[in-house]
MARDRENMAR-760815 format. One record per atom (N, C-alpha, C): y, x, z; residue in one letter. Coordinates in Angstrom, 1 decimal, always signed. Example, Ala and Ser with C-alpha at 12.3 -4.5 7.8 and 13.67 -1.06 7.14 Angstrom:
<rs>
-5.7  +13.2  +7.8  A
-4.5  +12.3  +7.8  A
-3.3  +13.2  +7.8  A
-2.2  +12.8  +7.1  S
-1.1  +13.7  +7.1  S
+0.0  +12.9  +7.9  S
</rs>
This chain:
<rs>
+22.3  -29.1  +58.9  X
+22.6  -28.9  +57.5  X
+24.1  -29.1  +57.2  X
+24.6  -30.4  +57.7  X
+25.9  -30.5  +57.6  X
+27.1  -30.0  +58.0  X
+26.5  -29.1  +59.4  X
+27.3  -28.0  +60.1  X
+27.6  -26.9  +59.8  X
+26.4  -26.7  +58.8  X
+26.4  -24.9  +57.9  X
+27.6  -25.3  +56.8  X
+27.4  -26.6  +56.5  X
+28.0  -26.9  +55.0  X
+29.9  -26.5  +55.3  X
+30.0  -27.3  +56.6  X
+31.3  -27.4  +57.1  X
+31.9  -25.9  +57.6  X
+30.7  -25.0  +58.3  X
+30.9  -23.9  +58.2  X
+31.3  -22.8  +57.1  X
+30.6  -22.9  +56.0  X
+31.1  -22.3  +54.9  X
+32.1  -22.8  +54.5  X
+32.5  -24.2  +54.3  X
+33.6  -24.8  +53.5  X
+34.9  -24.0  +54.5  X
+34.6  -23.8  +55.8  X
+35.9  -23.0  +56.8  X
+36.0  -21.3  +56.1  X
+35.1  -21.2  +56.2  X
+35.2  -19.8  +55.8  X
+35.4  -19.3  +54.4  X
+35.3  -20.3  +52.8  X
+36.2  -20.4  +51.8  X
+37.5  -21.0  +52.6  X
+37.9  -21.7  +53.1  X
+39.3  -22.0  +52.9  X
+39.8  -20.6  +53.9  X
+39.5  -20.3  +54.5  X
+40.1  -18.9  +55.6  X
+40.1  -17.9  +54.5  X
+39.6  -17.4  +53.8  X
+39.5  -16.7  +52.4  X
+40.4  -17.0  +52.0  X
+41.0  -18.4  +51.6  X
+42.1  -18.8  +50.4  X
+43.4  -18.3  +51.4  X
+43.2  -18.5  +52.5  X
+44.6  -18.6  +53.2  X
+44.6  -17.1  +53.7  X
+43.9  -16.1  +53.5  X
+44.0  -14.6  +54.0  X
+44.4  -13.7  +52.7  X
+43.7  -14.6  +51.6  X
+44.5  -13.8  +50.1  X
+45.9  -14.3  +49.8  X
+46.1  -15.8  +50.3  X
+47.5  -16.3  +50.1  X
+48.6  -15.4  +50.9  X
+47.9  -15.4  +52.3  X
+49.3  -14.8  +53.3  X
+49.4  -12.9  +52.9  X
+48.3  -12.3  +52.4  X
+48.2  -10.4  +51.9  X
+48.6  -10.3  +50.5  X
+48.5  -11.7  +49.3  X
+48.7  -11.2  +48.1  X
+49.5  -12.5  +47.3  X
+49.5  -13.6  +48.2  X
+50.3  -14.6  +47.1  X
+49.0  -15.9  +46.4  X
+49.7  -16.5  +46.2  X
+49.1  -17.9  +45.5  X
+48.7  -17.3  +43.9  X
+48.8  -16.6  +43.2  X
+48.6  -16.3  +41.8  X
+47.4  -15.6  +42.1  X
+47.1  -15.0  +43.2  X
+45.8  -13.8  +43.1  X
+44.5  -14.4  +43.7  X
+44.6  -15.8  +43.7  X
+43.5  -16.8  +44.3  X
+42.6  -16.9  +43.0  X
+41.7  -16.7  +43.3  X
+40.5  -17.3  +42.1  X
+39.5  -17.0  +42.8  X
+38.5  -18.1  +41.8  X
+36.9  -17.9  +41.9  X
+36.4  -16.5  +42.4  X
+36.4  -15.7  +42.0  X
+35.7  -14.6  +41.8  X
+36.0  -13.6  +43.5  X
+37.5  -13.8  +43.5  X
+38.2  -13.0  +44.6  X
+38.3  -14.0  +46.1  X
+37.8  -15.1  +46.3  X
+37.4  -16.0  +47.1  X
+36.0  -15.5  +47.5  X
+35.3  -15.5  +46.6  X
+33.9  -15.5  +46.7  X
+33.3  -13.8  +47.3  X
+34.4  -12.7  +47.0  X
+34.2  -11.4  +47.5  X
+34.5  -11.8  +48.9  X
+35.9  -12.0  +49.0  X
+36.8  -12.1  +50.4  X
+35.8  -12.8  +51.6  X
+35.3  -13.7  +51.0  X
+34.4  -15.0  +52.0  X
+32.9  -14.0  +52.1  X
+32.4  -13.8  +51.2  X
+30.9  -13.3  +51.0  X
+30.1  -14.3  +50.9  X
+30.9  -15.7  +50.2  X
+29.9  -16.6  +49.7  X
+29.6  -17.1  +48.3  X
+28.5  -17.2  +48.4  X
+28.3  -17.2  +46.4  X
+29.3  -18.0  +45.4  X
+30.1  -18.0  +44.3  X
+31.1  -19.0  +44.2  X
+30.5  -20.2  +43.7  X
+28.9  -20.4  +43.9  X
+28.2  -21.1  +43.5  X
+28.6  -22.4  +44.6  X
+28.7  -22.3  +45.7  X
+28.8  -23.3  +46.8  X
+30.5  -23.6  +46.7  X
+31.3  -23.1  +46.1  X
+32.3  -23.3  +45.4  X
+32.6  -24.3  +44.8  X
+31.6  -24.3  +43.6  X
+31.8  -25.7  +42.7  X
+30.8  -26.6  +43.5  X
+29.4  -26.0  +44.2  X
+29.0  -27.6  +44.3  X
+30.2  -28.2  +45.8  X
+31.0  -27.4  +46.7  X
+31.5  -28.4  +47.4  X
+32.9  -28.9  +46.9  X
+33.6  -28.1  +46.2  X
+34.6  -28.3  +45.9  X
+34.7  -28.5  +44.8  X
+33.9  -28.8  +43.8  X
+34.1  -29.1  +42.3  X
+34.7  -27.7  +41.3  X
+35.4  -27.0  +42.0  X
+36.0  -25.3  +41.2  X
+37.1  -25.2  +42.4  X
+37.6  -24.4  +41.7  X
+39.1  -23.7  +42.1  X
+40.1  -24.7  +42.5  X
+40.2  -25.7  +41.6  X
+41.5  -26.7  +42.5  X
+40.9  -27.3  +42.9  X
+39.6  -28.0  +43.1  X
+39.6  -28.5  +44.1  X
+39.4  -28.0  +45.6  X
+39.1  -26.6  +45.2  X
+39.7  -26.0  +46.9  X
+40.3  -25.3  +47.4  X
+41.6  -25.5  +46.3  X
+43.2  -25.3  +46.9  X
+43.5  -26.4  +47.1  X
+43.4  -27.6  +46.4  X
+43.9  -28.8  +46.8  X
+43.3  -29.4  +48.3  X
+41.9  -28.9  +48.5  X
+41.6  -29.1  +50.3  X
+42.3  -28.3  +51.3  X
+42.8  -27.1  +50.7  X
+43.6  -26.0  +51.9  X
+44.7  -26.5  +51.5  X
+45.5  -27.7  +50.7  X
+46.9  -27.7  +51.1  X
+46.6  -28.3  +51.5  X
+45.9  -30.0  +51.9  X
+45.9  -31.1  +52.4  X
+46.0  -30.9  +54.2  X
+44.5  -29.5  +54.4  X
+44.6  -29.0  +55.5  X
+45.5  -28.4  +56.0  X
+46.6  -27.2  +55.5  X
+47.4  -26.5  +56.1  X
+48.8  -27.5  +56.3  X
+49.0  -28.5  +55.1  X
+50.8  -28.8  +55.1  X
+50.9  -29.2  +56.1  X
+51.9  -29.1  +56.6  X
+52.7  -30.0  +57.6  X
+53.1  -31.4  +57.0  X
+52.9  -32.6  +58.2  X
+53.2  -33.0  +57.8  X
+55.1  -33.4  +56.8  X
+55.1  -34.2  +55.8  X
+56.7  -34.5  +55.4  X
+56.8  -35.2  +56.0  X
+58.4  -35.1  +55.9  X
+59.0  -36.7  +56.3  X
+59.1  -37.8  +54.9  X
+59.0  -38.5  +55.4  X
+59.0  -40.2  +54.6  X
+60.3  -40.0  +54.1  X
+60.6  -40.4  +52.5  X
+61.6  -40.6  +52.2  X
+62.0  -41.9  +52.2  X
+62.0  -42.5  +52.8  X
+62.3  -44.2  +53.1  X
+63.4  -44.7  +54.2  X
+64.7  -45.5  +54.2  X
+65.4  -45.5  +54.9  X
+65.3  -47.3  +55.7  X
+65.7  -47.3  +56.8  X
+66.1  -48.9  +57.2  X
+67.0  -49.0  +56.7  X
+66.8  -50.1  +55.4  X
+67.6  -50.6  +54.9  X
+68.7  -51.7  +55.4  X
+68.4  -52.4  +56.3  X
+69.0  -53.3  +57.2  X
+69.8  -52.3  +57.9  X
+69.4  -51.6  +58.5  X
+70.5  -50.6  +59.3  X
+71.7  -49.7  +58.3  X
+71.3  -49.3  +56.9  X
+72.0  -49.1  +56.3  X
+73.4  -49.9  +55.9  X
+72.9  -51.5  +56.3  X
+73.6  -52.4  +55.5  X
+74.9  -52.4  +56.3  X
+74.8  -52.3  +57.5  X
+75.5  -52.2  +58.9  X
+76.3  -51.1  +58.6  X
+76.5  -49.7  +57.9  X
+76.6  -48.8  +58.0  X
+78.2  -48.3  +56.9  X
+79.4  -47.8  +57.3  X
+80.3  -47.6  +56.2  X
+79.6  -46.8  +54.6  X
+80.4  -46.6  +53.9  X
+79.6  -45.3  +53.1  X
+79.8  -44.5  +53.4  X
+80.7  -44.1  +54.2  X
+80.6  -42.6  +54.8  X
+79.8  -41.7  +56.0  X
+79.1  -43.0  +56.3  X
+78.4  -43.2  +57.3  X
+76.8  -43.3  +56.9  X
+76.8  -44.0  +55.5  X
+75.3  -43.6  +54.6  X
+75.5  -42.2  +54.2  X
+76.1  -41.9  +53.5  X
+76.1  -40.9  +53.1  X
+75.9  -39.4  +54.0  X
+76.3  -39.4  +54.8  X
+76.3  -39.1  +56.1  X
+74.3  -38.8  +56.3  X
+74.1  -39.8  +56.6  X
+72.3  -39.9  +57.1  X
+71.6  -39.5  +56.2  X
+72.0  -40.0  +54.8  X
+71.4  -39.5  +53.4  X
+71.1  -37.3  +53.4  X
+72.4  -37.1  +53.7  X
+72.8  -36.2  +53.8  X
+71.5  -34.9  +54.7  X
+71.9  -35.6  +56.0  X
+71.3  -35.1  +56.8  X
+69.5  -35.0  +57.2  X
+69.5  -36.5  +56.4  X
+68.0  -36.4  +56.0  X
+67.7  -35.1  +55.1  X
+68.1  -34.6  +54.1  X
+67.9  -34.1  +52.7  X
+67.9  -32.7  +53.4  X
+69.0  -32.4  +54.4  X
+69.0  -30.7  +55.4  X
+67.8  -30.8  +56.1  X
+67.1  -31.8  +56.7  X
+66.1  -31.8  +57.4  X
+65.3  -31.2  +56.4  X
+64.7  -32.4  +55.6  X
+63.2  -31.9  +55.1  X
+63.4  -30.1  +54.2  X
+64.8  -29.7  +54.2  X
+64.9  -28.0  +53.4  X
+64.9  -27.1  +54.6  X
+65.5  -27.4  +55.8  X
+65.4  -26.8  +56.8  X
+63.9  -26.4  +57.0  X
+63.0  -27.4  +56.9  X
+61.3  -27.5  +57.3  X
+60.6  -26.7  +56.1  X
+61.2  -27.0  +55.1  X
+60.6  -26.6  +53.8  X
+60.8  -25.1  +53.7  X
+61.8  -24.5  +54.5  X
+62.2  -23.2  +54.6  X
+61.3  -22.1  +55.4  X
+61.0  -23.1  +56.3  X
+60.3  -22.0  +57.2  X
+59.1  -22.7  +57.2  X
+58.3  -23.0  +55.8  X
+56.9  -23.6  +55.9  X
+56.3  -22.6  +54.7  X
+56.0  -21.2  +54.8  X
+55.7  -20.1  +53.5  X
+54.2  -21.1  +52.3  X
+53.6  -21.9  +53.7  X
+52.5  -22.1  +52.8  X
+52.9  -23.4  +51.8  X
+53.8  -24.1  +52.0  X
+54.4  -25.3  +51.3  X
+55.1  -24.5  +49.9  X
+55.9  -23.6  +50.2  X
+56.4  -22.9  +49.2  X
+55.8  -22.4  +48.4  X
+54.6  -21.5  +48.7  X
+53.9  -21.3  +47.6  X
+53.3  -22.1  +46.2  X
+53.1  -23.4  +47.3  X
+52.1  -24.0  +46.7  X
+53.5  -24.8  +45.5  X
+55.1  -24.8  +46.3  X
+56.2  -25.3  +44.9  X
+56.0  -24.6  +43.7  X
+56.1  -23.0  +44.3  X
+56.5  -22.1  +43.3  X
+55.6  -22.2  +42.3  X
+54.4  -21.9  +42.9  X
+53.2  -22.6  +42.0  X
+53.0  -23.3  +40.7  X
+53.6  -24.8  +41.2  X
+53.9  -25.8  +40.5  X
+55.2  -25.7  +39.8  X
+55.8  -24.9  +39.8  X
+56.8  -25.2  +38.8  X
+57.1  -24.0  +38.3  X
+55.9  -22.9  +38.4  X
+55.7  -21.9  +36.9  X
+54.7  -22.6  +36.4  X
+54.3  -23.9  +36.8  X
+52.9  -24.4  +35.7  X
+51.9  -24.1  +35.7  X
+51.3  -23.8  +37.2  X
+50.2  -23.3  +37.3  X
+49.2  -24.4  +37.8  X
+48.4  -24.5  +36.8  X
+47.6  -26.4  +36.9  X
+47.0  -26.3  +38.1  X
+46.3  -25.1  +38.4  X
+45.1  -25.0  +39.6  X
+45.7  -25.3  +41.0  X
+47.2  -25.0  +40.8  X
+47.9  -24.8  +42.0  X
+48.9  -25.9  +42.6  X
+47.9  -27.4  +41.4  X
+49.0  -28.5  +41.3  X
+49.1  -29.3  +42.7  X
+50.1  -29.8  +43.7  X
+49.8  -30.5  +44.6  X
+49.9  -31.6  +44.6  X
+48.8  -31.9  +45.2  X
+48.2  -33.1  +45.2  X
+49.5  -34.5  +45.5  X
+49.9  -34.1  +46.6  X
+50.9  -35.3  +46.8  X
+52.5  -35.3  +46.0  X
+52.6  -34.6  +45.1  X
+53.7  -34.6  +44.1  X
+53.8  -35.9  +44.0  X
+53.1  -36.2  +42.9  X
+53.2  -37.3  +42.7  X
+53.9  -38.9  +43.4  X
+52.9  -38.7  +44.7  X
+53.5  -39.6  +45.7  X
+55.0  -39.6  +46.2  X
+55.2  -38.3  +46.4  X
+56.5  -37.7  +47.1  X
+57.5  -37.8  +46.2  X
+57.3  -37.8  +44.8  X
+58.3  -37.9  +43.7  X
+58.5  -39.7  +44.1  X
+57.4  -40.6  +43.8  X
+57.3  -41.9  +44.1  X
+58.8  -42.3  +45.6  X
+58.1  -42.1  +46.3  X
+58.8  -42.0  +47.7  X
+60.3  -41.9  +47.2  X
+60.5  -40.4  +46.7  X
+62.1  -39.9  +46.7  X
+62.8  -41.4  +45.4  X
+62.0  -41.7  +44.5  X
+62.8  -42.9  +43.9  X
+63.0  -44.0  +44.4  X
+61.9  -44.4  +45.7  X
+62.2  -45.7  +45.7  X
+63.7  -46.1  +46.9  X
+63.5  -44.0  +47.8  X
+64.5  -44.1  +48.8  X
+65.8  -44.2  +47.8  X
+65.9  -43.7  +46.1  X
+66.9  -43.3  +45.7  X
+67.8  -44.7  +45.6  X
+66.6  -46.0  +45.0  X
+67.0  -47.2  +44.6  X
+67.2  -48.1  +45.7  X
+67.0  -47.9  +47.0  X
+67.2  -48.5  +48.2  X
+68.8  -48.6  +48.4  X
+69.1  -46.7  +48.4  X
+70.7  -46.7  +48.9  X
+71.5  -47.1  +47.7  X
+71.3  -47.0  +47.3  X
+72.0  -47.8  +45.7  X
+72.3  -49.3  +45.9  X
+71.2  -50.0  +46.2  X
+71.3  -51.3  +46.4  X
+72.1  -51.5  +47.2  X
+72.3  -50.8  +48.6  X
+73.0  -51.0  +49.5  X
+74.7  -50.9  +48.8  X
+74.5  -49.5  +48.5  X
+76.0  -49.7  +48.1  X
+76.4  -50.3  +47.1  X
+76.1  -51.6  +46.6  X
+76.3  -52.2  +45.7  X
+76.2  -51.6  +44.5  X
+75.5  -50.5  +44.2  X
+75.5  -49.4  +42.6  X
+74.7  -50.3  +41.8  X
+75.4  -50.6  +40.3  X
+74.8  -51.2  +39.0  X
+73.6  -51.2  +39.1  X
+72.8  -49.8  +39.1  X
+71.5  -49.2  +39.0  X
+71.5  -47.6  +39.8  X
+70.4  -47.0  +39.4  X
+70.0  -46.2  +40.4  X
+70.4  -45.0  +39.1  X
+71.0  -45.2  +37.8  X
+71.1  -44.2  +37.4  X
+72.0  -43.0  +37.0  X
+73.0  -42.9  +37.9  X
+73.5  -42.0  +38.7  X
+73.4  -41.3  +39.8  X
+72.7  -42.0  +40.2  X
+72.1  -41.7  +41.6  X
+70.9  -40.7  +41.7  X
+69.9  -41.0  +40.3  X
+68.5  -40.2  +40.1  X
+69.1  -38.7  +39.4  X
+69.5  -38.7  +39.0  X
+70.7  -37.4  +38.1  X
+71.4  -36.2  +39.4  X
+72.0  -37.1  +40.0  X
+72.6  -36.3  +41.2  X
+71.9  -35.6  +41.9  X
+70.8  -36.6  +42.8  X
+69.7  -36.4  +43.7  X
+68.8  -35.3  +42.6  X
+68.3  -35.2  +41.6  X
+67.7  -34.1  +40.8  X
+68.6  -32.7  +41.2  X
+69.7  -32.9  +40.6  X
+70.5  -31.5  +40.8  X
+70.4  -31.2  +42.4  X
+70.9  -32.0  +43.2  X
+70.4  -31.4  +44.3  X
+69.1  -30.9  +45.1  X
+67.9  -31.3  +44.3  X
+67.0  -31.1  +44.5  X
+66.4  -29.7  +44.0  X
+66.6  -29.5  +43.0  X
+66.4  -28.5  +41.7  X
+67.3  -27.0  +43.0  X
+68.5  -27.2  +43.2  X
+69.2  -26.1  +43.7  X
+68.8  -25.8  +44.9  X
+68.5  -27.1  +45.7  X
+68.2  -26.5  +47.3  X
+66.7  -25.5  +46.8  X
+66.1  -26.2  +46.1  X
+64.6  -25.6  +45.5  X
+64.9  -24.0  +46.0  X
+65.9  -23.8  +45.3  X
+66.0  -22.4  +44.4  X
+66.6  -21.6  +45.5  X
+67.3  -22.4  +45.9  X
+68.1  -21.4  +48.0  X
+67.3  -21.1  +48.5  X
+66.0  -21.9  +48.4  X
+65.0  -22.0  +49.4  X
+64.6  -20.9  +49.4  X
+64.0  -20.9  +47.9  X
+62.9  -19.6  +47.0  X
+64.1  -18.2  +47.9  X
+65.1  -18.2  +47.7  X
+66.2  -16.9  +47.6  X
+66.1  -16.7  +49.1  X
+66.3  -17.4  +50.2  X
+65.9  -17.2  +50.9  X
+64.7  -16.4  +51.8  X
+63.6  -17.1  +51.3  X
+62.6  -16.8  +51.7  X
+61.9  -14.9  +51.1  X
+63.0  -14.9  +50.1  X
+62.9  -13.6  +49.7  X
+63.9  -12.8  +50.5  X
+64.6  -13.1  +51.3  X
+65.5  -12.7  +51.7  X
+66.9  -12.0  +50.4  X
+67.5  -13.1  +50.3  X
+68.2  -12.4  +48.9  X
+69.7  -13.2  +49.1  X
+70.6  -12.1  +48.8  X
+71.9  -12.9  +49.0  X
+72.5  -13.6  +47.7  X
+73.7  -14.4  +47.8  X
+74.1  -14.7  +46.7  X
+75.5  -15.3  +47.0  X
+76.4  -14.5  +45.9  X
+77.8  -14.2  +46.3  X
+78.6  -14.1  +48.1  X
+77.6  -13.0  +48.2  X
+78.0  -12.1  +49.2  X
+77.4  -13.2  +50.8  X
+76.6  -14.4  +50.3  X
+75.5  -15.7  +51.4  X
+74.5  -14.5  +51.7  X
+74.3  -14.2  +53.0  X
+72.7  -14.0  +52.7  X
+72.1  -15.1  +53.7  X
+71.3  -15.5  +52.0  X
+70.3  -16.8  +53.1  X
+69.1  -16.6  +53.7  X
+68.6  -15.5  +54.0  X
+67.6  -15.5  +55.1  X
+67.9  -15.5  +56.0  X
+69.8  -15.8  +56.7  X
+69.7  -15.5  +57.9  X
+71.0  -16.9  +58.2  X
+70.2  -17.1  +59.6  X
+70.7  -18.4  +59.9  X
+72.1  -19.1  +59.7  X
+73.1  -18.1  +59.9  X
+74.8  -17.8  +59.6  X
+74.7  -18.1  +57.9  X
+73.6  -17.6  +57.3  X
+74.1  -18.1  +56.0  X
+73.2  -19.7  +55.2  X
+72.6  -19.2  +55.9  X
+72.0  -21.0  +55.6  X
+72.8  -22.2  +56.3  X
+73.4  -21.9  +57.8  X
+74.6  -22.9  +57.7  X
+76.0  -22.9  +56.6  X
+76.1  -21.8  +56.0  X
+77.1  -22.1  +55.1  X
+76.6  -22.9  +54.3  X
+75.2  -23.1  +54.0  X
+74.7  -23.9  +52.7  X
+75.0  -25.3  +53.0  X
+74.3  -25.6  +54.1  X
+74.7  -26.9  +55.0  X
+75.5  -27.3  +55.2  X
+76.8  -26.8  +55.3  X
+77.8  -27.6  +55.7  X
+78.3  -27.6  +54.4  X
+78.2  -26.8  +53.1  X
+78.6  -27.3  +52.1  X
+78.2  -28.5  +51.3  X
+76.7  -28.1  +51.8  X
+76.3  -30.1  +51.1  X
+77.0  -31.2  +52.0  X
+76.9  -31.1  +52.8  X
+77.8  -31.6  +54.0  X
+79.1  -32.4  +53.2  X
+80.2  -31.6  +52.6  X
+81.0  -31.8  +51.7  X
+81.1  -32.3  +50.8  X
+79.4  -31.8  +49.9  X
+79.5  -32.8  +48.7  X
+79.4  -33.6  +48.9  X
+78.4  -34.1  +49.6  X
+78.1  -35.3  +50.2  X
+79.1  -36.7  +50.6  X
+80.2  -35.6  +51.5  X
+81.1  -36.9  +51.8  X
+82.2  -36.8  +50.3  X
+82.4  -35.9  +49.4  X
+82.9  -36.1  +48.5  X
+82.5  -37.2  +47.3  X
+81.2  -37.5  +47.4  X
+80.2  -38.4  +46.6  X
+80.8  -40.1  +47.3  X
+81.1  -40.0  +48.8  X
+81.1  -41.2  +49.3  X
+82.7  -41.7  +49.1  X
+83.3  -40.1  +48.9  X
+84.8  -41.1  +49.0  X
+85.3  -41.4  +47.0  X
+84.0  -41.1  +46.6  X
+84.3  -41.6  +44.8  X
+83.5  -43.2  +44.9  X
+81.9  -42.6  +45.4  X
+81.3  -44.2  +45.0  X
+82.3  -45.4  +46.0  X
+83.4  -44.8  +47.1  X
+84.1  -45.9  +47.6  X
+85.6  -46.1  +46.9  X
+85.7  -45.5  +46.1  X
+86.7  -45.3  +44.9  X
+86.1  -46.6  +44.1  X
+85.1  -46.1  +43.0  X
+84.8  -47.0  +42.2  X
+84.5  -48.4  +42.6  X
+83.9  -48.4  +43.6  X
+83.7  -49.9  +44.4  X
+84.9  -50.5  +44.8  X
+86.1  -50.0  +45.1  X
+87.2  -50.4  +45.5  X
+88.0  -51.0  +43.6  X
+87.7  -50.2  +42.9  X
+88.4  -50.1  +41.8  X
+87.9  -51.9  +40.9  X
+86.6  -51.7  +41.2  X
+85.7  -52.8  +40.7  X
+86.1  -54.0  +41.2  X
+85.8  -54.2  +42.6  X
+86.6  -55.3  +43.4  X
+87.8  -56.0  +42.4  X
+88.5  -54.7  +42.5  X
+90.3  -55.2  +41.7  X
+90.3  -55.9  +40.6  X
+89.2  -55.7  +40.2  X
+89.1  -56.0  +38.4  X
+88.3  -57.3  +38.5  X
+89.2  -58.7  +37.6  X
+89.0  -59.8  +37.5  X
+87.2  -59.9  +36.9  X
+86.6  -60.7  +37.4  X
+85.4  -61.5  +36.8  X
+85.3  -61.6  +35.5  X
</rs>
């Protein structure tokens, strides 16, 4: 009994992921699962509760794993700012580089941020969690007030790589970049590259400036 159960539950999610990769994340539903599979959409809700709950089983099963947004903070300590910033940096190209060439992670962004509830993922939440506590780690390190300059900046960069990502993956240029092709996604890279050490030789500005200034 339990093997038929597991068997159908494969053969909905192989449905979700044959309409996702021929027609997109928006053309998933009840109805068009249940043709695709040839299973009643009755065994639908009783395994999966509805529709998100079995998109939310086919992301858990397809994503790759992330990386941890969490840094050694002791090794940081050791480390110049140019030299954090640096790894900050390079962390942040990793996980867009992976995020680029993962269609089924992307969908499931785009998803979420036209607002589409069904299509919510499940570990947002966490991953938002993660990205603050890595935000308030390096902060501490570099002696920053608070984290809030830090969460402002990290947004804009997050918000944009987002959007290269999406442009990319459409294959789409922009001012004369084309980012679907590897020549132009390193331009992207070495430009954060820039901001990046640009960011370290201000926050070592102000920290220097602060120092000077009497108690």
């Amino acid at each position: 009994m339990q093997r038929d159960r597991t068997r159908t539950e494969q053969r909905l999610l192989d449905a979700v992921e044959q309409i996702i990769t021929e027609d997109g994340l928006d053309q998933v539903g009840v109805n068009r699962v249940s043709r695709q599979s040839g299973i009643t959409k009755i065994l639908i809700y009783r395994y999966f509760g509805g529709m998100e709950g079995l998109l939310q089983a086919y992301y858990l099963r397809k994503t790759t794993p992330r990386p941890h947004f969490s840094y050694d903070v002791e090794a940081l300590k050791r480390m110049s700012i140019a030299e954090i910033m640096d790894t900050v940096c390079e962390h942040t190209l990793r996980e867009y580089r992976t995020l680029r060439n993962d269609g089924y992670m992307l969908e499931f962004l785009r998803a979420d941020l036209m607002g589409n509830e069904l299509a919510k993922n499940p570990l947002t939440n966490e991953r938002n969690g993660m990205l603050r506590q890595a935000i308030d780690q390096i902060a501490a390190v570099l002696n920053a007030k608070s984290a809030q300059n830090a969460r402002p900046f990290t947004a804009i960069i997050t918000c944009a790589m987002s959007f290269l990502v999406f442009m990319s993956q459409q294959k789409r240029s922009i001012l004369d970049i084309d980012l679907s092709t590897e020549e132009g996604w390193s331009q992207i890279e070495n430009s954060m590259r820039r901001i990046y050490k640009g960011v370290g030789m201000l926050v070592e500005a102000e920290l220097a400036d602060r120092a000077e200034k009497p108690l």
